[in-house]
C-alpha positions as CSV (number, residue, x, y, z in Angstrom):
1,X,-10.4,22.5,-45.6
2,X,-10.0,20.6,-42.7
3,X,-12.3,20.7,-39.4
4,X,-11.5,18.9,-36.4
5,X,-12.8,18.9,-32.5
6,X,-8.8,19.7,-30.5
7,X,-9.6,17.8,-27.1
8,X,-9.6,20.8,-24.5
9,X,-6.6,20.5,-21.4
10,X,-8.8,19.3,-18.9
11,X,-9.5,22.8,-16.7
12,X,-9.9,24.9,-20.3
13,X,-12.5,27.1,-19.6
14,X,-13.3,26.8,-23.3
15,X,-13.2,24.0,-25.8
16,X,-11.5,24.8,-28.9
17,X,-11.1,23.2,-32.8
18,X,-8.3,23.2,-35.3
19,X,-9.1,24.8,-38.9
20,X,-7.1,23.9,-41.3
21,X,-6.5,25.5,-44.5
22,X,-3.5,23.7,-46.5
23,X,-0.6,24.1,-44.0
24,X,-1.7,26.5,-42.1
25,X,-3.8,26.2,-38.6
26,X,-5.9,28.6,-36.8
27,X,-7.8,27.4,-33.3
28,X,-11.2,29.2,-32.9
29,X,-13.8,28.8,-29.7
30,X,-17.3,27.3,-30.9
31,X,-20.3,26.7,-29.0
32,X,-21.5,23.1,-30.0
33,X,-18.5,19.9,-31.1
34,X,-21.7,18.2,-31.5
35,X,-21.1,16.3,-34.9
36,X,-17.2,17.0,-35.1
37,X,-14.8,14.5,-35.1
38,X,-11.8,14.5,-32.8
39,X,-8.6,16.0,-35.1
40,X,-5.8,13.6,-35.2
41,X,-2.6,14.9,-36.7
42,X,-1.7,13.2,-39.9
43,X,1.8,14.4,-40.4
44,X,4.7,16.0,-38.7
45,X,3.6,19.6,-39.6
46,X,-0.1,18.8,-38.1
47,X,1.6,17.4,-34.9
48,X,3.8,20.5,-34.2
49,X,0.9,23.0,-35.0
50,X,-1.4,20.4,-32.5
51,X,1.2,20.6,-29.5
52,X,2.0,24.2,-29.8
53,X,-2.2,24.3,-29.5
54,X,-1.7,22.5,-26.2
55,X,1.3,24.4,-25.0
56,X,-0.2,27.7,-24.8
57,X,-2.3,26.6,-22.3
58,X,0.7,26.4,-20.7
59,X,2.6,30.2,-21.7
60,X,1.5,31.8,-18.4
61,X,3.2,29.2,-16.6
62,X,6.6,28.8,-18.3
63,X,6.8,32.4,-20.0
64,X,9.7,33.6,-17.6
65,X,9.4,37.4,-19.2
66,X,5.8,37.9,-18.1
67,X,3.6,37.9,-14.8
68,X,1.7,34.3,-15.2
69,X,-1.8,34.2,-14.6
70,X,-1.7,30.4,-13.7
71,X,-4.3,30.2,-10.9
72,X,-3.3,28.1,-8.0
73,X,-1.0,28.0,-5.1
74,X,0.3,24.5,-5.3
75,X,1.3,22.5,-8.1
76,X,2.4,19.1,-7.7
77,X,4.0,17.5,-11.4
78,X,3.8,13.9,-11.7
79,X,6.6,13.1,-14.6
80,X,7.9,9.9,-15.9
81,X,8.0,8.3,-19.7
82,X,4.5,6.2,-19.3
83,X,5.7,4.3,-22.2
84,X,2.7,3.6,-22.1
85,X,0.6,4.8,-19.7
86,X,-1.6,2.8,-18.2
87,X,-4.1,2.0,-14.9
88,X,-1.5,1.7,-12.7
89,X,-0.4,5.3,-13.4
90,X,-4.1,6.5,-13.3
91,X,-4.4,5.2,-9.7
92,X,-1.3,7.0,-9.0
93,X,-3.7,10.3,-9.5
94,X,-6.8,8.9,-8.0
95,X,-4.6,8.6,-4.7
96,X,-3.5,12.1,-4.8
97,X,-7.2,13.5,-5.2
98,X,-8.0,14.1,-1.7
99,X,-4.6,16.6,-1.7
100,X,-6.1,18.6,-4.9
101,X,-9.0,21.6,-5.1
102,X,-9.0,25.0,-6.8
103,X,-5.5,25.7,-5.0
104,X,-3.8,22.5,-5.9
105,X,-3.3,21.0,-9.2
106,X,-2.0,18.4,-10.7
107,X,0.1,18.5,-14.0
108,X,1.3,15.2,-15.4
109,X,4.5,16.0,-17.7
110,X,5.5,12.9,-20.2
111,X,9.0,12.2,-21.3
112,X,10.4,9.9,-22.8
113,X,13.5,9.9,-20.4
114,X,14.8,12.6,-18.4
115,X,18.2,11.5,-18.7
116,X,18.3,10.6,-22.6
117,X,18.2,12.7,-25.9
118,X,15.0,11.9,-27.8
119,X,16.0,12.2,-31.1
120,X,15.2,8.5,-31.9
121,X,12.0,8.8,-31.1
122,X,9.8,9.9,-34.1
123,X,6.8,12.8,-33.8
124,X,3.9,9.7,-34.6
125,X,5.0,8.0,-31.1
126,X,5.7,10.9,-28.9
127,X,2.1,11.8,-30.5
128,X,0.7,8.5,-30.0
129,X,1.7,8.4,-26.1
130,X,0.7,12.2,-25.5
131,X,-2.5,11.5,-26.8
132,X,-2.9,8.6,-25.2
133,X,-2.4,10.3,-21.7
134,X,-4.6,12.9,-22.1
135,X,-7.7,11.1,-23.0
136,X,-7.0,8.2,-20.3
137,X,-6.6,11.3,-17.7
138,X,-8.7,14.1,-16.3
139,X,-6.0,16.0,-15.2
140,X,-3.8,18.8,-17.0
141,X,-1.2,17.5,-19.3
142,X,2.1,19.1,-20.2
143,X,3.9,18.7,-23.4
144,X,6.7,20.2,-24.1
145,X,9.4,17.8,-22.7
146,X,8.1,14.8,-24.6
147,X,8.9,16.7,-27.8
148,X,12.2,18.6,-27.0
149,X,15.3,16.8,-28.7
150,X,16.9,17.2,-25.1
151,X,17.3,15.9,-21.5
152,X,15.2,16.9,-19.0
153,X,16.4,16.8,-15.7
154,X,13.4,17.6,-13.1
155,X,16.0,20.3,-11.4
156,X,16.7,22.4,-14.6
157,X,13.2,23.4,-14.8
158,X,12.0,23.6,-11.3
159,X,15.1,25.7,-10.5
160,X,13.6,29.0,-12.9
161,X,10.0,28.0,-12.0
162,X,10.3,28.5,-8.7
163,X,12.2,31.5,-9.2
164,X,9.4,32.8,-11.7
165,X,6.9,32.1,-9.7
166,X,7.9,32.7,-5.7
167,X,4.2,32.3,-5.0
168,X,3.8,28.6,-5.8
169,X,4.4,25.4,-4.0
170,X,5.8,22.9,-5.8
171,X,5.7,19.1,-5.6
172,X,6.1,15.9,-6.9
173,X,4.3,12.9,-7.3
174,X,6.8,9.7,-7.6
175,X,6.3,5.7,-6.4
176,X,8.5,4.7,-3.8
177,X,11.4,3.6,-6.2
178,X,11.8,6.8,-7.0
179,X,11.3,8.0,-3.9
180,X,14.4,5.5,-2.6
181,X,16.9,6.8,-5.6
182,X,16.3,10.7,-4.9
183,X,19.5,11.6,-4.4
184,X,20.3,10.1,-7.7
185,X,18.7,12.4,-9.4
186,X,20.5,15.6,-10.8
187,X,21.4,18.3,-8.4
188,X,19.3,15.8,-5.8
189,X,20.1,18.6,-2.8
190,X,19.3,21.8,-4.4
191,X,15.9,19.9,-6.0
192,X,14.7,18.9,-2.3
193,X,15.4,22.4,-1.0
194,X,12.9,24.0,-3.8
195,X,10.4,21.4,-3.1
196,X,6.9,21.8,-0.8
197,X,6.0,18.3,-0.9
198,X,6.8,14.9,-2.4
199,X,3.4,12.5,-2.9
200,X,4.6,9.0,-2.9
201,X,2.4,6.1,-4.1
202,X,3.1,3.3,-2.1
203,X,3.6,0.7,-4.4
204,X,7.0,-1.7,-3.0
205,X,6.8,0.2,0.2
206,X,9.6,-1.1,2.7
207,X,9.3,0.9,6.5
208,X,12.6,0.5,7.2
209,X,13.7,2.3,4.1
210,X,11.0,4.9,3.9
211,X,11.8,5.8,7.2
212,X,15.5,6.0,6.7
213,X,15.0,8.1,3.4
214,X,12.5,10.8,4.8
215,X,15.5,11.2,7.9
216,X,17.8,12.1,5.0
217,X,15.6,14.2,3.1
218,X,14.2,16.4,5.6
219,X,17.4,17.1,7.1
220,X,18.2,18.2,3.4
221,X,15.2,20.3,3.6
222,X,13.3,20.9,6.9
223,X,10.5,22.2,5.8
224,X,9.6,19.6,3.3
225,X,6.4,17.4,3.9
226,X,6.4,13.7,3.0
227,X,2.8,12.3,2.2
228,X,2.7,8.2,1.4
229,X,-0.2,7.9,-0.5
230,X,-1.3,4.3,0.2
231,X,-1.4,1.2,-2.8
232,X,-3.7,0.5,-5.6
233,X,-5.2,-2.8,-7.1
234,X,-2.7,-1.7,-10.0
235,X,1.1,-2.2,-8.5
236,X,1.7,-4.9,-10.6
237,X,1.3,-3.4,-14.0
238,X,4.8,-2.1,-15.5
239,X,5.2,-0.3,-18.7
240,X,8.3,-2.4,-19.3
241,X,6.7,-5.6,-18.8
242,X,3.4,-4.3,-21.1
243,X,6.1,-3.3,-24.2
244,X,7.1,-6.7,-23.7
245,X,4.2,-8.3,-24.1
246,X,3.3,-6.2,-26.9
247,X,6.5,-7.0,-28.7
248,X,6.0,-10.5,-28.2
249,X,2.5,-9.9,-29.7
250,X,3.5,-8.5,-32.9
């Protein structure tokens, strides 16, 4: 038998543990983790059981055939590979704080790449960089896109979320590269008429552009609100460059 301390979604209301018997999992509500160790999944089957913990938190949310019980009225998702995650992306959050309360939250949502398959990438990774978010953030964490053998385009799930839940606001939080290739993305027009808002953390700012960009979008979408968020100390960490570096390391 196996007992282990499941790190709570930040929010929870309770913390919970994972009992393990065998193969077989079971997550009950104690009082005191005093003494517990953190679980960490040891194989593939441990992993799934883990993240399907962590995705319930989630069911109201996503569960299109029932009334959700999500409390808030805004949601802004900040989404992206954070391959790995790192300080730069944590100031990304810190700038939207002023923006969140008991209305607004913020959900970050790894993948490894909205645009590829994921296949490659084996359950220990997607593991190793979910985990790795969720401790380094204090902020809810979704998981289900890291560990779907499947592309993600931000559009094919905002699209039935917003027509699930008609009461929300929804927004992103993107730096201002991605802010710039917008239209890029998949179904860029449709995307910017669901959207409340679009937080943008300032990092390789340019006026000219910025200004030139938010003409285009709002005349896609009116109602939308811009908010540039300002720079951190962090714009010159990249996840690319940090892989790099580890490679070369190795």
């Amino acid at each position: 038998m196996k007992l282990g301390y499941i790190e709570r979604p930040h929010l929870q209301p309770i913390e919970l543990f994972c009992l393990s018997k065998e193969s077989d999992f079971s997550f009950e509500p104690i009082i005191n983790s005093k003494g517990l160790e953190v679980f960490t999944p040891s194989s593939d089957s441990e992993i799934k059981q883990a993240i399907k913990f962590y995705s319930g938190y989630f069911l109201d949310l996503f569960n299109f055939e029932t009334k959700s019980n999500f409390q808030a009225k805004e949601l802004t998702f900040f989404g992206g590979s954070f391959n790995p995650w790192h300080n730069g992306h944590l100031a990304c959050t810190h700038l939207m704080e002023k923006y969140l309360g008991p209305d607004h939250k913020l959900i970050i949502a790894p993948d490894i790449n909205p645009w590829k398959n994921n296949q490659s990438i084996d359950l220990k990774k997607r593991w190793d960089l979910f985990s790795n978010v969720l401790k380094s953030s204090n902020y809810l964490v979704y998981p289900d896109f890291l560990f779907q053998d499947q592309k993600n385009p931000t559009y094919n799930w905002i699209k039935p979320l917003s027509q699930h839940r008609e009461d929300l606001k929804l927004s992103l939080l993107i730096g201002f590269d991605s802010f710039c290739s917008l239209e890029k993305w998949y179904e860029s027009d449709a995307l910017l008429k669901l959207l409340n808002g679009i937080y943008i953390a300032s990092r390789n700012d340019n006026r000219m552009l910025r200004e030139l960009k938010q003409a285009k979008y709002q005349a896609i979408n009116p109602h939308l609100t811009m908010s540039f968020l300002g720079h951190h100390k962090y714009e010159n960490l990249s996840s690319t460059q940090l892989r790099q570096n580890n490679h070369k390391q190795k």
